[in-house]
PDB file of N, H, CA, C and O in Angstrom:
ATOM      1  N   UNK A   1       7.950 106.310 132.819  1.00  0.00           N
ATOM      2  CA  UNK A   1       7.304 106.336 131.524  1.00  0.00           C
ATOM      3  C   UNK A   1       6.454 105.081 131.314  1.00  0.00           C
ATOM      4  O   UNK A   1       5.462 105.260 130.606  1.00  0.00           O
ATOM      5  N   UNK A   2       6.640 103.897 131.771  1.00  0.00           N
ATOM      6  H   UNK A   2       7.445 103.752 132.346  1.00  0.00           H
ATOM      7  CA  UNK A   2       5.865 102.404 131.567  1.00  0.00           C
ATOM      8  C   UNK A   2       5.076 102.628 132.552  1.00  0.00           C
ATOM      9  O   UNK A   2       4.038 101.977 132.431  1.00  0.00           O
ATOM     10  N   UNK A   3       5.114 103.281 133.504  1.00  0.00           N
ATOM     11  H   UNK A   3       5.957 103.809 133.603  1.00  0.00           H
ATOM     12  CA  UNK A   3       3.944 103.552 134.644  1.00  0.00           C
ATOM     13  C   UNK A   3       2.709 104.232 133.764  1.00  0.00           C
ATOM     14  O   UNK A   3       1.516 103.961 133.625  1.00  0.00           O
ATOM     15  N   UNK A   4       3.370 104.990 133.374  1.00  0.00           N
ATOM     16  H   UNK A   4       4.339 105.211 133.487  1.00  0.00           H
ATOM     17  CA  UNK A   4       2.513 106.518 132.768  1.00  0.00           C
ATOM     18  C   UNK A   4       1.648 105.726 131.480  1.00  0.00           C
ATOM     19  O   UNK A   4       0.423 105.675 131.374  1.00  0.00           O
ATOM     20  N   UNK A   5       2.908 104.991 130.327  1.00  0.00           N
ATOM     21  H   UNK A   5       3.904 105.033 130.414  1.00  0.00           H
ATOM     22  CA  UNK A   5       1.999 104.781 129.235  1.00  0.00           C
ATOM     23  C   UNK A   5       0.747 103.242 129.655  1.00  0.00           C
ATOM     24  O   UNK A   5      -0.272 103.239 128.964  1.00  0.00           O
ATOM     25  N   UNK A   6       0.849 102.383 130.433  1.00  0.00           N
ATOM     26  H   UNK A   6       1.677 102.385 130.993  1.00  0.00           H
ATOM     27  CA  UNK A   6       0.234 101.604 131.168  1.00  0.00           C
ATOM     28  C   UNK A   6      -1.155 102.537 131.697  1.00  0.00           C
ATOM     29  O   UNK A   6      -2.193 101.943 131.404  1.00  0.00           O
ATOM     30  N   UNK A   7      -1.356 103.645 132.292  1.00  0.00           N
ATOM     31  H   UNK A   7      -0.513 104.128 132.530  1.00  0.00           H
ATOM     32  CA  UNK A   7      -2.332 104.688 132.508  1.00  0.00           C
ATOM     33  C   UNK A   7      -2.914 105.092 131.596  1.00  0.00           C
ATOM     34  O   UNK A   7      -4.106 105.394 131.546  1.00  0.00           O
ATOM     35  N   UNK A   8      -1.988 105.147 130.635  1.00  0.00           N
ATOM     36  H   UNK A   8      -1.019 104.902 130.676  1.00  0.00           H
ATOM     37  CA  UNK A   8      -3.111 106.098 129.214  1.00  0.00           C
ATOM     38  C   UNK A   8      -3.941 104.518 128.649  1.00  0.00           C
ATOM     39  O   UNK A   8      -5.072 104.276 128.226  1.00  0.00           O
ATOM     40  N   UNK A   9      -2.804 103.739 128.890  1.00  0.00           N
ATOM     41  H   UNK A   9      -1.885 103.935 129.234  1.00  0.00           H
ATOM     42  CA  UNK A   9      -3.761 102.771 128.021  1.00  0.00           C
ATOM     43  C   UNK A   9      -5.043 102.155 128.583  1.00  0.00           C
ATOM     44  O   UNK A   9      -6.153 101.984 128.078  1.00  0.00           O
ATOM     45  N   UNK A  10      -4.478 101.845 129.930  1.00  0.00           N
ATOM     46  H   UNK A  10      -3.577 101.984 130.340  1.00  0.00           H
ATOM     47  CA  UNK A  10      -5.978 101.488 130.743  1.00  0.00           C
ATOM     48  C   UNK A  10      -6.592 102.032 130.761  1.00  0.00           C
ATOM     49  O   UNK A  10      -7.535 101.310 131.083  1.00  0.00           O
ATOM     50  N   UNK A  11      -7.193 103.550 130.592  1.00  0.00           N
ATOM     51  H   UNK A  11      -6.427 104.137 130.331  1.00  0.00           H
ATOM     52  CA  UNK A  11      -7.610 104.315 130.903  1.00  0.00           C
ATOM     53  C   UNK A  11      -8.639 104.080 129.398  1.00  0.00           C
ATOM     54  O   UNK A  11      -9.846 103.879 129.538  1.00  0.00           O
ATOM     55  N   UNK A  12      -8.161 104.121 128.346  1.00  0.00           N
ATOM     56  H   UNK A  12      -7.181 104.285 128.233  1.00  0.00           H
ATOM     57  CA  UNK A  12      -8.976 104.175 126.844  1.00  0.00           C
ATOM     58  C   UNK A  12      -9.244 102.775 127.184  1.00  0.00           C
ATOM     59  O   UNK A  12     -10.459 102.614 127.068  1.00  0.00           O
ATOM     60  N   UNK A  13      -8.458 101.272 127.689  1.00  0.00           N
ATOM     61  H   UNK A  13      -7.471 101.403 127.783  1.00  0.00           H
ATOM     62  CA  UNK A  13      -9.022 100.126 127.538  1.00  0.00           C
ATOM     63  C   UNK A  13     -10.477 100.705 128.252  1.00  0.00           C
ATOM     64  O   UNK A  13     -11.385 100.783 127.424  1.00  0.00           O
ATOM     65  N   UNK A  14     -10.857 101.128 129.655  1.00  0.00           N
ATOM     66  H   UNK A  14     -10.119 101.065 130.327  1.00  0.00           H
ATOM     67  CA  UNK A  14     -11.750 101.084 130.450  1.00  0.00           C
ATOM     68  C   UNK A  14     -12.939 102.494 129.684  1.00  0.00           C
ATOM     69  O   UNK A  14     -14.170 102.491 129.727  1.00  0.00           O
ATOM     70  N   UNK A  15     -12.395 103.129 129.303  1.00  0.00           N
ATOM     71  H   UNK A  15     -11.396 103.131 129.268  1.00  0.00           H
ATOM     72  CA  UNK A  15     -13.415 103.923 128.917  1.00  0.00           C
ATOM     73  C   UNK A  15     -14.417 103.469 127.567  1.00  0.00           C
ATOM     74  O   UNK A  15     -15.629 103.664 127.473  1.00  0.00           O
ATOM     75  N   UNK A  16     -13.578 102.851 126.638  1.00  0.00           N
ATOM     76  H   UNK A  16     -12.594 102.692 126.715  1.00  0.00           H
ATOM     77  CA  UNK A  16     -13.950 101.966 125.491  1.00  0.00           C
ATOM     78  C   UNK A  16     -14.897 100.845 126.013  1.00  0.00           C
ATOM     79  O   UNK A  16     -15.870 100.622 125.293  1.00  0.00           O
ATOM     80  N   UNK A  17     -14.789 100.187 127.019  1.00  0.00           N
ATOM     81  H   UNK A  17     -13.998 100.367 127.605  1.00  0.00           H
ATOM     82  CA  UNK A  17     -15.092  99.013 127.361  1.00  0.00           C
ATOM     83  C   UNK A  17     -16.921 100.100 128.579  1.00  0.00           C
ATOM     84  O   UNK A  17     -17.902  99.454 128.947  1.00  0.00           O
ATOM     85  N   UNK A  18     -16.795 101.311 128.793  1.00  0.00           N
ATOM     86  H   UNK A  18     -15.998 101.836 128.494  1.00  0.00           H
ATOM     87  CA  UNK A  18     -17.580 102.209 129.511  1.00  0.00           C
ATOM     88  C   UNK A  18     -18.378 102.564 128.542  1.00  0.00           C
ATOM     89  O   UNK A  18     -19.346 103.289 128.769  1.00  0.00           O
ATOM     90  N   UNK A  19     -18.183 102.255 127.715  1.00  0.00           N
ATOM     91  H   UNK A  19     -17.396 101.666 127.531  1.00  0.00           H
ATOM     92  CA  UNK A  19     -18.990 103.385 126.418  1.00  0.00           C
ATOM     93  C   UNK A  19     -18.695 105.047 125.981  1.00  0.00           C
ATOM     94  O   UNK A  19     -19.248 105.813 125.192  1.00  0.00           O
ATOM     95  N   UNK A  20     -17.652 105.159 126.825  1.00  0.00           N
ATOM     96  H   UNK A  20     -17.203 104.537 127.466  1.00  0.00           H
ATOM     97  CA  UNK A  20     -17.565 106.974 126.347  1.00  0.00           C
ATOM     98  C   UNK A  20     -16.267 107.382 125.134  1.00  0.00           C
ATOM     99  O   UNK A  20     -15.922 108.492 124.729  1.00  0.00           O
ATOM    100  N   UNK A  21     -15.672 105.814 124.725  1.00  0.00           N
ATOM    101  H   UNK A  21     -15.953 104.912 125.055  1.00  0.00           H
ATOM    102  CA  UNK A  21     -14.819 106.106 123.778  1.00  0.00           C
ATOM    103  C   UNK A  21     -15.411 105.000 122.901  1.00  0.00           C
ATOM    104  O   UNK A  21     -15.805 103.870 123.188  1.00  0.00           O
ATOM    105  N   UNK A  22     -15.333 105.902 121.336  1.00  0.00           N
ATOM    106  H   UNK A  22     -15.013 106.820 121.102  1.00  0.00           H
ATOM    107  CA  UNK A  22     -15.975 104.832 120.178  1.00  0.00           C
ATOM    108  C   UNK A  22     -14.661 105.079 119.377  1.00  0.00           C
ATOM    109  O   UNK A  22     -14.307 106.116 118.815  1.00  0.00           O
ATOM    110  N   UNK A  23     -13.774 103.408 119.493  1.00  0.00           N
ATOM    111  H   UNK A  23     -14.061 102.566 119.950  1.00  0.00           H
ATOM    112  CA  UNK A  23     -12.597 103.804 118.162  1.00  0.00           C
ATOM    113  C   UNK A  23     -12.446 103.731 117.470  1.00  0.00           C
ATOM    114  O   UNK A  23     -11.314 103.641 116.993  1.00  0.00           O
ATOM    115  N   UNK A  24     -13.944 103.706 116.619  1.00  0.00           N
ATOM    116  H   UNK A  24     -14.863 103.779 117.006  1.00  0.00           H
ATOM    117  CA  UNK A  24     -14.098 103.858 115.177  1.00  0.00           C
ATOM    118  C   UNK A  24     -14.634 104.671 114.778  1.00  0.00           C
ATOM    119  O   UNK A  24     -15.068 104.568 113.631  1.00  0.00           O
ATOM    120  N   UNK A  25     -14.918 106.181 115.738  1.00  0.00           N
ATOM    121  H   UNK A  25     -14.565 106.264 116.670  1.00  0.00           H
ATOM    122  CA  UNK A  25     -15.454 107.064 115.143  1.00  0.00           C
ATOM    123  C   UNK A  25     -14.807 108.417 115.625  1.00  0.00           C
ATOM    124  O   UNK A  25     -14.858 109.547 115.140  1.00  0.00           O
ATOM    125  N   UNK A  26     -14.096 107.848 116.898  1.00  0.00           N
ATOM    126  H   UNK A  26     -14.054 106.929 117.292  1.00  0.00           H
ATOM    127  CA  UNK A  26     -13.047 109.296 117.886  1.00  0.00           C
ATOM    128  C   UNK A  26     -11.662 109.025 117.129  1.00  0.00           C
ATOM    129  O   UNK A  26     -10.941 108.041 117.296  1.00  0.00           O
ATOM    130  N   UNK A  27     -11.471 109.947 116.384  1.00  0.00           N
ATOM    131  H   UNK A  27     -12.057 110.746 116.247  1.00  0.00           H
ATOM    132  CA  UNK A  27      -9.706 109.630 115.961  1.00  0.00           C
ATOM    133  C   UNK A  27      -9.063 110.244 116.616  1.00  0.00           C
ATOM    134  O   UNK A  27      -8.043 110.234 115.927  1.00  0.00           O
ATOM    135  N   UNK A  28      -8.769 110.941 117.646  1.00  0.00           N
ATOM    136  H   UNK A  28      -9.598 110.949 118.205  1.00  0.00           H
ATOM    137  CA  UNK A  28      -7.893 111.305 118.332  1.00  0.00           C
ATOM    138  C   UNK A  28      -7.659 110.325 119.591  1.00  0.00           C
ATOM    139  O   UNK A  28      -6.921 110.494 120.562  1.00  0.00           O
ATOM    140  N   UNK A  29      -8.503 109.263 119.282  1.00  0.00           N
ATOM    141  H   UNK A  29      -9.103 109.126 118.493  1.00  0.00           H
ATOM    142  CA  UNK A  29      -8.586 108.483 120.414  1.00  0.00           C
ATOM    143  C   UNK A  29      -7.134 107.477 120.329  1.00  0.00           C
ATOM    144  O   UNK A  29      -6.340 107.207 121.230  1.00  0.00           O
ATOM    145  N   UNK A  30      -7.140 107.045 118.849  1.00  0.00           N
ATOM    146  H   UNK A  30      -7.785 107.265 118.117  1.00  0.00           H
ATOM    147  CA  UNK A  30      -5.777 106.576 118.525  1.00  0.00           C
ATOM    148  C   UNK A  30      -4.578 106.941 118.647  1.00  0.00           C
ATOM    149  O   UNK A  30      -3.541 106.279 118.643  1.00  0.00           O
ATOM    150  N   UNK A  31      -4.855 108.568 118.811  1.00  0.00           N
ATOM    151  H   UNK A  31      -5.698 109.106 118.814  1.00  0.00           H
ATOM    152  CA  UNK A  31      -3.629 109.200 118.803  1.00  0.00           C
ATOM    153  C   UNK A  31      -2.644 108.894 120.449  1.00  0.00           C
ATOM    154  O   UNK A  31      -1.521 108.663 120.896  1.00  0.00           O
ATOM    155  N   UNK A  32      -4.028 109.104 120.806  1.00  0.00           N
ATOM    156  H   UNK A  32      -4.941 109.292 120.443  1.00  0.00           H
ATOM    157  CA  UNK A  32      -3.922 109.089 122.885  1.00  0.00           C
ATOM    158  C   UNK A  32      -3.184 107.401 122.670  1.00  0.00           C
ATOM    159  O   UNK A  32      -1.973 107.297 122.867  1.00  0.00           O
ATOM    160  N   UNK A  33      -3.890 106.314 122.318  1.00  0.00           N
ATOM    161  H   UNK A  33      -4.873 106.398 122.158  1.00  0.00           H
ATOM    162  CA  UNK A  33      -3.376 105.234 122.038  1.00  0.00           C
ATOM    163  C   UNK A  33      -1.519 105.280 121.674  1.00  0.00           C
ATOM    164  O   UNK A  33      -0.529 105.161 122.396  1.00  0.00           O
ATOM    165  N   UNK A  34      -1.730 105.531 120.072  1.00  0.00           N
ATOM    166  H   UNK A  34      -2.534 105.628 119.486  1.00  0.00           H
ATOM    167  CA  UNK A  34      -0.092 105.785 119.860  1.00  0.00           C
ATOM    168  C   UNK A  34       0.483 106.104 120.857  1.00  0.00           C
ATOM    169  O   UNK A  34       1.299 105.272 121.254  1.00  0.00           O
ATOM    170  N   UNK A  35       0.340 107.342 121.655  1.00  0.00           N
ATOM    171  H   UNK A  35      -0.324 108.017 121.333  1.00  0.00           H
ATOM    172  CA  UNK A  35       1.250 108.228 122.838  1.00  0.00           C
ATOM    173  C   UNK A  35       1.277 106.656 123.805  1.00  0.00           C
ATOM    174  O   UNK A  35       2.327 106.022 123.913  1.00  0.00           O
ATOM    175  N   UNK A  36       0.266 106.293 124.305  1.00  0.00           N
ATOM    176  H   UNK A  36      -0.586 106.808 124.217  1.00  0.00           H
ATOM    177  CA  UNK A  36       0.344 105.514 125.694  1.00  0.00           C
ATOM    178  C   UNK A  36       1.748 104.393 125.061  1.00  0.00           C
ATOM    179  O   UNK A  36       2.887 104.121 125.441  1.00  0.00           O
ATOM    180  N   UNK A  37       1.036 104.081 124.149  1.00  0.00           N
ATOM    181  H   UNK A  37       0.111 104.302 123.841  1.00  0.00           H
ATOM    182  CA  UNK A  37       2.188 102.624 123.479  1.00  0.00           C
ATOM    183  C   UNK A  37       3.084 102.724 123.232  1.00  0.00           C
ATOM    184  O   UNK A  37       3.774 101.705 123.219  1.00  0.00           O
ATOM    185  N   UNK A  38       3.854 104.371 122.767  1.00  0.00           N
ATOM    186  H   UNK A  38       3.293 105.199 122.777  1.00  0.00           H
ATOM    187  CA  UNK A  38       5.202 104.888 122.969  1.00  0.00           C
ATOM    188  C   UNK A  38       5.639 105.365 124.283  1.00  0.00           C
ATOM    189  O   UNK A  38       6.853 105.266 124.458  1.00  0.00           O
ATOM    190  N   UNK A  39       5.081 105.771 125.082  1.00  0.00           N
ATOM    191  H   UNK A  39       4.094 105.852 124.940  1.00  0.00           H
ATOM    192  CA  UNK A  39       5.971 105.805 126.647  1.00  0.00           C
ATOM    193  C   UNK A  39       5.866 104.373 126.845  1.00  0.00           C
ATOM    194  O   UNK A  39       7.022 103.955 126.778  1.00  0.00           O
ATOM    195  N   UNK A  40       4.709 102.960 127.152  1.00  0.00           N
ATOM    196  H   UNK A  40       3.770 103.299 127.207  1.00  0.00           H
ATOM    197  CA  UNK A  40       5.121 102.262 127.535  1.00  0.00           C
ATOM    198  C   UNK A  40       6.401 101.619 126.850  1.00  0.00           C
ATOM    199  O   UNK A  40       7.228 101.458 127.747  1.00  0.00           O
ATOM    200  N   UNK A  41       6.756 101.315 125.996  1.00  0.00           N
ATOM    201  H   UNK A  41       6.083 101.447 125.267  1.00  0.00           H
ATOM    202  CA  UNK A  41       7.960 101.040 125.000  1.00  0.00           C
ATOM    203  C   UNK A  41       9.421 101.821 125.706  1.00  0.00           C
ATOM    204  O   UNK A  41      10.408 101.347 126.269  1.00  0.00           O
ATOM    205  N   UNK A  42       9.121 102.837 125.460  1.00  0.00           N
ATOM    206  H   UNK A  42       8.319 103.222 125.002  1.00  0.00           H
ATOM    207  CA  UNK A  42      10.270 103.913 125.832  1.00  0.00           C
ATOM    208  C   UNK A  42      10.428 103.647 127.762  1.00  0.00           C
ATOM    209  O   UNK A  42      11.506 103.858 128.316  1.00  0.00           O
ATOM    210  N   UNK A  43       9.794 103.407 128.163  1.00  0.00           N
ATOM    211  H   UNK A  43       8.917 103.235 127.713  1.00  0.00           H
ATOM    212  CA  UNK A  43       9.975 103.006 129.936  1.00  0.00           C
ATOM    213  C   UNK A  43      10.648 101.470 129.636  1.00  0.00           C
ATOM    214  O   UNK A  43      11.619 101.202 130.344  1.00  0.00           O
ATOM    215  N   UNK A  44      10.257 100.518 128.729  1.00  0.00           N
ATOM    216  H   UNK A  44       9.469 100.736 128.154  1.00  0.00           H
ATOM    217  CA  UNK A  44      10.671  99.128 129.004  1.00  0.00           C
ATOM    218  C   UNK A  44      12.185  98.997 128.293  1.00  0.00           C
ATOM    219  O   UNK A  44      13.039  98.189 128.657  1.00  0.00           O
ATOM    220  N   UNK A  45      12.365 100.145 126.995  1.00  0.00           N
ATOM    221  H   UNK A  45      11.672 100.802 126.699  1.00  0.00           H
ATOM    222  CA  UNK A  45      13.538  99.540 126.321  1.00  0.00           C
ATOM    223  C   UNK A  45      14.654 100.792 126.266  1.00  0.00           C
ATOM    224  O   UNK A  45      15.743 100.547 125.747  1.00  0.00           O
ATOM    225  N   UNK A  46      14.366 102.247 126.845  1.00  0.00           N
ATOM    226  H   UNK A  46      13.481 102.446 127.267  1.00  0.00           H
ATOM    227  CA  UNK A  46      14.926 103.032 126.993  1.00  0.00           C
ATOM    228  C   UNK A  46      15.415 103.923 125.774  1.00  0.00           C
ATOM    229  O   UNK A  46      16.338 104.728 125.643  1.00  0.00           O
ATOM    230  N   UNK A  47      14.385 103.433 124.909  1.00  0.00           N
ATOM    231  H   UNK A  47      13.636 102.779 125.015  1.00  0.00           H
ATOM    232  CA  UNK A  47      14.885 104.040 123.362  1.00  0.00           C
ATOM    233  C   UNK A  47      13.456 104.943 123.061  1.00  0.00           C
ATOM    234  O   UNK A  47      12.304 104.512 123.113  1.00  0.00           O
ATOM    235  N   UNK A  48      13.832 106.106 122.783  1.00  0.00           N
ATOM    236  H   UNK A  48      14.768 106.456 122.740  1.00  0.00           H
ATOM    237  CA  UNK A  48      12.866 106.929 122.674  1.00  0.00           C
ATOM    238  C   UNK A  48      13.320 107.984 121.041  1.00  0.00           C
ATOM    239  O   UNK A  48      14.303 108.725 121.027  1.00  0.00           O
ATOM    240  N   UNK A  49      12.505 107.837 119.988  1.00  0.00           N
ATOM    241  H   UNK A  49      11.706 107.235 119.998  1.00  0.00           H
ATOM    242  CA  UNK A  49      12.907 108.458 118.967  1.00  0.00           C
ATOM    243  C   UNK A  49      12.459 109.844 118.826  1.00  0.00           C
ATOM    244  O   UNK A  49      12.491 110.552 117.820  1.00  0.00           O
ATOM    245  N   UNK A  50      11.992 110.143 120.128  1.00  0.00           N
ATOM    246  H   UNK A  50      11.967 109.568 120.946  1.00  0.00           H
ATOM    247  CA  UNK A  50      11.794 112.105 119.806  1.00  0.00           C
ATOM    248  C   UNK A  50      12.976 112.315 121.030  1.00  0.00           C
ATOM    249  O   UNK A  50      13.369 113.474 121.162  1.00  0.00           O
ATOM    250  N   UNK A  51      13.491 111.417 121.813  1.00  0.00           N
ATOM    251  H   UNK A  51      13.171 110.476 121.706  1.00  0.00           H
ATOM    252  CA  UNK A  51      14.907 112.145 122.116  1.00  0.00           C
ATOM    253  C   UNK A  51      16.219 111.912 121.549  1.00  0.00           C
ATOM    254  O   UNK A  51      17.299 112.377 121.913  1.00  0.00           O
ATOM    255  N   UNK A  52      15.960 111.135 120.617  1.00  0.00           N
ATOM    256  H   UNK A  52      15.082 110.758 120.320  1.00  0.00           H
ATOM    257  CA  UNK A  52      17.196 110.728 119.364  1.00  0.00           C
ATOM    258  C   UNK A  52      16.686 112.276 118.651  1.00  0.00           C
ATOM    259  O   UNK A  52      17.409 113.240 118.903  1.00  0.00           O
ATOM    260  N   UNK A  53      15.641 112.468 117.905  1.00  0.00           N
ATOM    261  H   UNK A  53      15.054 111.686 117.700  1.00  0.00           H
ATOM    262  CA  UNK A  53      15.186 113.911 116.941  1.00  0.00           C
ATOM    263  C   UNK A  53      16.082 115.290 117.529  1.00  0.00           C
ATOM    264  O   UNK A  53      16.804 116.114 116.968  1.00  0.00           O
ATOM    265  N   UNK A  54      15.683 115.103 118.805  1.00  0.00           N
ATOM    266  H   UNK A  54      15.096 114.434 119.260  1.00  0.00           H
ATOM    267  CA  UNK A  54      15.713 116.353 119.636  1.00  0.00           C
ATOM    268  C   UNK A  54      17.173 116.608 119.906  1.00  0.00           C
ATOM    269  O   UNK A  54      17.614 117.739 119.707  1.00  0.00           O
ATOM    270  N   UNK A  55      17.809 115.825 120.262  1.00  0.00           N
ATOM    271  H   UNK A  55      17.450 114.906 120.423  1.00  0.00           H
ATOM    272  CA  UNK A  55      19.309 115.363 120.372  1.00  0.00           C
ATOM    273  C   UNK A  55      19.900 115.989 119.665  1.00  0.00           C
ATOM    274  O   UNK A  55      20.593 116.916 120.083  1.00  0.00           O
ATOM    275  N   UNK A  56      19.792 115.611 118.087  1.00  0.00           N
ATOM    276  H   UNK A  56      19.229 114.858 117.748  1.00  0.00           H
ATOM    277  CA  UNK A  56      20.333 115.933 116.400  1.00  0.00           C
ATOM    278  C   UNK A  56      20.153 117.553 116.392  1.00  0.00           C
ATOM    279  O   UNK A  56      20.988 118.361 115.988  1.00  0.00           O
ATOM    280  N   UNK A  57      18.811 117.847 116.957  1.00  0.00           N
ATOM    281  H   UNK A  57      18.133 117.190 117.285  1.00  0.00           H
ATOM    282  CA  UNK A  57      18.696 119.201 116.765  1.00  0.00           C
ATOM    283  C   UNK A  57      19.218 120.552 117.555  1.00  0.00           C
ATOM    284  O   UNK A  57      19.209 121.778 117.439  1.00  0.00           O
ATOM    285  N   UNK A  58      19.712 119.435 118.498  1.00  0.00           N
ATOM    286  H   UNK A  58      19.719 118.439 118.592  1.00  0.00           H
ATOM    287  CA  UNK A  58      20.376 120.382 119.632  1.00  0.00           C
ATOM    288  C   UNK A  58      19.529 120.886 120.691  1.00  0.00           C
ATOM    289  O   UNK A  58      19.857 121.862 121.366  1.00  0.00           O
ATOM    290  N   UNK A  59      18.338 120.185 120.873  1.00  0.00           N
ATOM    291  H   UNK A  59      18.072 119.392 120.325  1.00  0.00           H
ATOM    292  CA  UNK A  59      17.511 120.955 121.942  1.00  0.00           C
ATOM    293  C   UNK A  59      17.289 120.106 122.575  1.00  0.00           C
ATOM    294  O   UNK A  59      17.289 118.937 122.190  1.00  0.00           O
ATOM    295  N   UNK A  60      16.957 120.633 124.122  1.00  0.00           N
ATOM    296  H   UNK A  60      16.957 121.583 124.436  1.00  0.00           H
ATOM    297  CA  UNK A  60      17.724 119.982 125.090  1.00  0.00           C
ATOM    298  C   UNK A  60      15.744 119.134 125.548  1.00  0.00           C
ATOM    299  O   UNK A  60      15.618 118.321 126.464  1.00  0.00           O
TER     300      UNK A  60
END
């Protein structure tokens, strides 16, 4: 997962820095952001709050 969210993020750092992402005008671009910054988190500290959600709800 810190492999993976490290990828999403470089990936928007380098495309932002390319010109094909504007993050003040793509809002889903943040979203991709949020996601990368929650797997990297969830790979470094092993705490992930959609498998605490999912847990509660019984789905696997």
């Amino acid at each position: 997962m810190t492999i993976a969210g490290a990828f999403i993020l470089a990936s928007l750092v380098l495309g932002h820095m390319n010109g094909q992402f504007d993050v003040t005008k793509f809002g889903w671009t943040w979203m991709l952001a949020f996601v990368g910054i929650n797997l990297f988190q969830s790979g470094l500290t092993r705490f992930s709050l959609m498998t605490t959600i999912l847990k509660k709800l019984d789905l696997k």
